[in-house]
Legacy VTK file of the C-alpha trace (Angstrom):
# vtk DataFile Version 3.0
C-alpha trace
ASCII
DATASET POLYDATA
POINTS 107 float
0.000 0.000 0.000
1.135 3.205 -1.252
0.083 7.209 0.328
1.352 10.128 -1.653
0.705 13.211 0.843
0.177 17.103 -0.060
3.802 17.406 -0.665
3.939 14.563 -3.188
6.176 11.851 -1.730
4.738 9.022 -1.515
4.704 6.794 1.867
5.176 3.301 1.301
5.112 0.193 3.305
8.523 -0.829 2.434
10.107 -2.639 5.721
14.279 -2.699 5.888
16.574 -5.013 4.872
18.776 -7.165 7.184
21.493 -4.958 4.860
19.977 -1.627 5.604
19.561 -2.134 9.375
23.087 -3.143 10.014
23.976 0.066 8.457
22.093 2.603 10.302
22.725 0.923 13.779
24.416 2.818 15.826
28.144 1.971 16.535
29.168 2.100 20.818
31.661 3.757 22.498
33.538 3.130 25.384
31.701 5.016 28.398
34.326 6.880 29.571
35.663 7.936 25.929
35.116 11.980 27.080
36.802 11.572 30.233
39.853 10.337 28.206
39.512 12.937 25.743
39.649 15.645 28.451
43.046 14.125 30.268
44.401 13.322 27.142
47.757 15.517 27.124
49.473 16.981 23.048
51.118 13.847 22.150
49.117 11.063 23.538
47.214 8.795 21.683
44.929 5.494 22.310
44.569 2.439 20.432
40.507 1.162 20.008
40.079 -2.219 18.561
37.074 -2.398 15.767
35.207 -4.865 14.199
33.356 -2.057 11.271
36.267 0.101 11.350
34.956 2.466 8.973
31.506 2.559 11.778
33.726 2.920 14.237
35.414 6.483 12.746
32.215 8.082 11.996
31.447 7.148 15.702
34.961 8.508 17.076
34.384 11.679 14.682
31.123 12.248 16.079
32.001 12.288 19.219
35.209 14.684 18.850
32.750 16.935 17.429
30.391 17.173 20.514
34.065 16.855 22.679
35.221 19.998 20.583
31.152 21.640 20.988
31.915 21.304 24.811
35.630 22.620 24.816
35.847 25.110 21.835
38.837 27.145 23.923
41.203 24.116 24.049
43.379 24.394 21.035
44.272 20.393 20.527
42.673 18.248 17.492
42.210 14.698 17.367
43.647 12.558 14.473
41.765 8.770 13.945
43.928 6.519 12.124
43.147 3.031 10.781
45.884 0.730 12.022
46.232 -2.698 13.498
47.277 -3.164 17.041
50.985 -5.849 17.301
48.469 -8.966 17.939
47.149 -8.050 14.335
43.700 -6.468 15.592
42.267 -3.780 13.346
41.069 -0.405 14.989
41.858 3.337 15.089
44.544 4.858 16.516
43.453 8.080 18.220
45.690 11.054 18.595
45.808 14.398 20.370
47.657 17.424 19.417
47.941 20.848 18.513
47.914 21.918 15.058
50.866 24.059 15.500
52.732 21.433 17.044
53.912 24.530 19.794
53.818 22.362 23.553
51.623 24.377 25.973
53.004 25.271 29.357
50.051 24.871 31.773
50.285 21.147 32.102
LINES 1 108
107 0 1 2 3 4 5 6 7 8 9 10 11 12 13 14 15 16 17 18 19 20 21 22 23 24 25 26 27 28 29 30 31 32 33 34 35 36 37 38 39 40 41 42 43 44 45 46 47 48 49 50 51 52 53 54 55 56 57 58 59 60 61 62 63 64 65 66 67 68 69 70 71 72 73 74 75 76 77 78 79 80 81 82 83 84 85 86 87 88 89 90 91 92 93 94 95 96 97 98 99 100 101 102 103 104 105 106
C-alpha cells in the first residue's frame, strides 16, 4: 500500500533489509571515551580495537565533534587513524595534538 501526501512523496510500506539495518545501527563507544579525551595531554594517543572500522570512525568523529562543541577554547585536534594493534587487531589509533605542534606550558 502506497500514500502520496500534499507534498507529493509518496509513503510506502517498504520494511528494511537485514542490509539496511546493520547500516544505520548505531556503533558504541567506550563510556568513559570523554573523560579520556579531556586528560588526554598533546602527544598522547589510544589504540581502540574495531570490528566495522569504517563505523567505528564516523562514531569517534562524532564524538570529537560534541568533545570539541563542549571545549571550543582548548586548542588540541584529534587525528583517527586506521591501524592494526601488534596482535594483528584492526582499529583506530586516536591522537591528540595541537595543530601548530607549539607544547603548551600549563600542564
Amino acid at each position: 500500500m502506497s500514500v502520496q501526501n500534499e507534498n507529493g512523496l509518496v509513503i510506502e510500506d517498504v520494511a528494511m533489509t537485514d542490509d539496511v539495518k546493520s547500516r544505520v545501527v548505531k556503533e558504541s563507544l567506550p563510556a568513559g571515551l570523554k573523560d579520556t579525551m579531556d586528560v588526554m595531554r598533546d602527544g598522547q594517543s589510544f589504540f581502540m580495537e574495531a570490528e566495522d572500522v569504517q563505523k567505528k570512525m564516523y562514531a569517534l568523529r562524532s564524538a570529537y565533534y560534541r568533545w570539541k562543541q563542549k571545549n571550543p577554547e582548548d586548542l588540541h585536534n584529534f587525528s583517527f587513524i586506521r591501524e592494526k594493534n601488534p596482535d594483528g587487531k584492526e582499529g583506530i589509533r586516536v591522537y591528540k595534538y595541537i595543530p601548530s605542534g607549539e607544547k603548551r606550558e600549563d600542564y
